[in-house]
N, C-alpha and C positions, 0 to 999 in steps of 0.2 A: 668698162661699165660693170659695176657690183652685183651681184646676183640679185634679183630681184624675180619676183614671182610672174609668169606670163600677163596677167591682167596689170601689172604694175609697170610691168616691163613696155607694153604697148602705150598703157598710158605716159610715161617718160616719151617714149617715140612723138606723139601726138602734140602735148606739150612742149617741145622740143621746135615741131613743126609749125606753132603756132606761134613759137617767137623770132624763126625766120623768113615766114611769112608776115608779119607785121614790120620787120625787121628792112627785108630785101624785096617782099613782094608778094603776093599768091602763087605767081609761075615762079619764082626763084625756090618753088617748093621742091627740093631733087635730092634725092637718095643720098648724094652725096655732102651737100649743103645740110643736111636734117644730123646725118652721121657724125658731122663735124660738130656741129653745137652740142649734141649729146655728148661726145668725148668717146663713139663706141665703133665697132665695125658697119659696114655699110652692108654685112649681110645677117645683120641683128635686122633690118629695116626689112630686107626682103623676105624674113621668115613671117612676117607679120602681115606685110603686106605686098600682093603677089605684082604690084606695077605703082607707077610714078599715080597715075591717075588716080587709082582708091584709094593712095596716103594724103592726094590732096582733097577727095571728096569727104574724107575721115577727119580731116582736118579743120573742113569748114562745119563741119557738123557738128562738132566739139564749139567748135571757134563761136558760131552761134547761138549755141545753147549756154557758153557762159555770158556771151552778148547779153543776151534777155534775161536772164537770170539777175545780173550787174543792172541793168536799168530798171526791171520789178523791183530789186530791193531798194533801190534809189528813190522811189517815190510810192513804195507801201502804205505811208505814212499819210500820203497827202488827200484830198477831196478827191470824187471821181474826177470832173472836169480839170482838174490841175494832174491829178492821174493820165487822161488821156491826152491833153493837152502835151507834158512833157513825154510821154511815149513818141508821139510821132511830130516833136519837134527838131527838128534837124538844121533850125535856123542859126545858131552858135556853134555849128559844126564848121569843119572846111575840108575841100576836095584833096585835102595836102593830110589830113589827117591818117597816120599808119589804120586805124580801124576801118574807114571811111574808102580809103585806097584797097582794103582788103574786101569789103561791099563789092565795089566798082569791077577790082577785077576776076572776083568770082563771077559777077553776073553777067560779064563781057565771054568766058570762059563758058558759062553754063546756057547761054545759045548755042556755042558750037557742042558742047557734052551733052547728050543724053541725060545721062546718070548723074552727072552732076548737078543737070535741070530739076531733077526730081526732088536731091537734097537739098537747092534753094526754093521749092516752092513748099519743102515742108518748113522750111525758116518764117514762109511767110505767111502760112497756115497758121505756124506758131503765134506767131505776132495777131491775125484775125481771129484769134480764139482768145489772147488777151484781151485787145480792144472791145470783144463781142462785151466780157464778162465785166469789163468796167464801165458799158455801158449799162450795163442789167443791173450794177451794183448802184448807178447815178438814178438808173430808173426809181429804184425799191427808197432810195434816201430822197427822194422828192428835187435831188438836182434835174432832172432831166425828166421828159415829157414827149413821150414815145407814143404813137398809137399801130400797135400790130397788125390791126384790122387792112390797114392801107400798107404799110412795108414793113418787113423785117430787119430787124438789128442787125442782123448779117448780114443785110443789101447794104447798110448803109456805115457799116461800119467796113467793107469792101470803098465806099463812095468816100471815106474820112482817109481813109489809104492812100488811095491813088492821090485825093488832091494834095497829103501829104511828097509825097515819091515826086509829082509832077512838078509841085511849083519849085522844089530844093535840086530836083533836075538842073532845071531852068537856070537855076540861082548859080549851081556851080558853073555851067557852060558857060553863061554869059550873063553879071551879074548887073549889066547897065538893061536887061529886061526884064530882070526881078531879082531884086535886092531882098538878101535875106530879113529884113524886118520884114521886107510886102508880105513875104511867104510864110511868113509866122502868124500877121494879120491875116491873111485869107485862111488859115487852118484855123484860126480864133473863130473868126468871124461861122465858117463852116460847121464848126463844133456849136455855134450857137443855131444856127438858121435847121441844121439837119434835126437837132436833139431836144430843140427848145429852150435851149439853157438861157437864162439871167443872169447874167453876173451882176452883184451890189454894187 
């Protein structure tokens, strides 16, 4: 590995770990396996990072933040409601998908990890602080018809979550009890009934 400056140098490491992760797995995340696609020694890895576990929690925390970042830019463009809409649709996705599998088995992982629990629930913080702000934005453009007096945005954009997470659940497990259009339909349907919305 070529000299490169500490911060540049971890980041390669990380980078590195996030395309054997998507590659081989979340757990096929090992000092060994990360050292080999970099082309460098495997005690480059452990100056950085002092165990297996905080290169995989470093890992996903990278990994998510260009997640969100990659789907903000993908729909900057669009109407709030088609903004929110493709944020938390997941219905043209599949359980087979390298990204989708790296979701799955961090959050299988981050029941049993502490630490790791903490960097997925800031992933999902991240995501509820988008959601929050595209609704604020649908509010202020007269798409949407909020009244605060009786609940917050933030209740309900926690309520636009879950039913997102839950029916795509379902969908993967077992898809003869909801089929990826129903789950697309019920988060439609849910974006209208929670927000007020109309579509033309």
């Amino acid at each position: 590995m070529s000299y490169m400056a500490k911060d540049e140098r971890r980041n390669a490491i990380l980078d590195a770990a996030i395309k054997v992760a998507l590659r081989d797995g979340f757990m096929n995340v090992t000092t060994r396996k990360v050292s080999a696609e970099l082309g460098a020694a495997t005690g480059i890895i452990h100056h950085h990072f002092s165990s297996t576990a905080e290169l995989r929690r470093e890992v996903f925390r990278l990994f998510t933040l260009q997640d969100h970042q990659a789907i903000c830019d993908q729909i900057a463009e669009l109407t709030p409601p088609e903004q929110l809409f493709q944020l938390l649709d997941y219905s043209t996705s599949s359980p087979n998908d390298p990204v989708n599998k790296l979701w799955n088995d961090a959050w299988a992982e981050a029941v049993r990890d502490k630490a790791l629990g903490e960097v997925y629930s800031d992933s999902m913080l991240m995501l509820h602080r988008e959601v929050v702000s595209i609704i604020e934005s649908g509010c202020q453009s007269g798409f949407f018809h909020h009244d605060v007096r009786q609940e917050s945005i933030e209740v309900k954009a926690w309520r636009l979550m879950s039913v997102s997470f839950g029916t795509i659940t379902i969908s993967y497990i077992n898809p003869s009890i909801m089929q990826p259009v129903s789950a697309a339909e019920l988060l439609k349907n849910s974006i209208r009934y929670e927000l007020g919305y109309q579509p033309d």
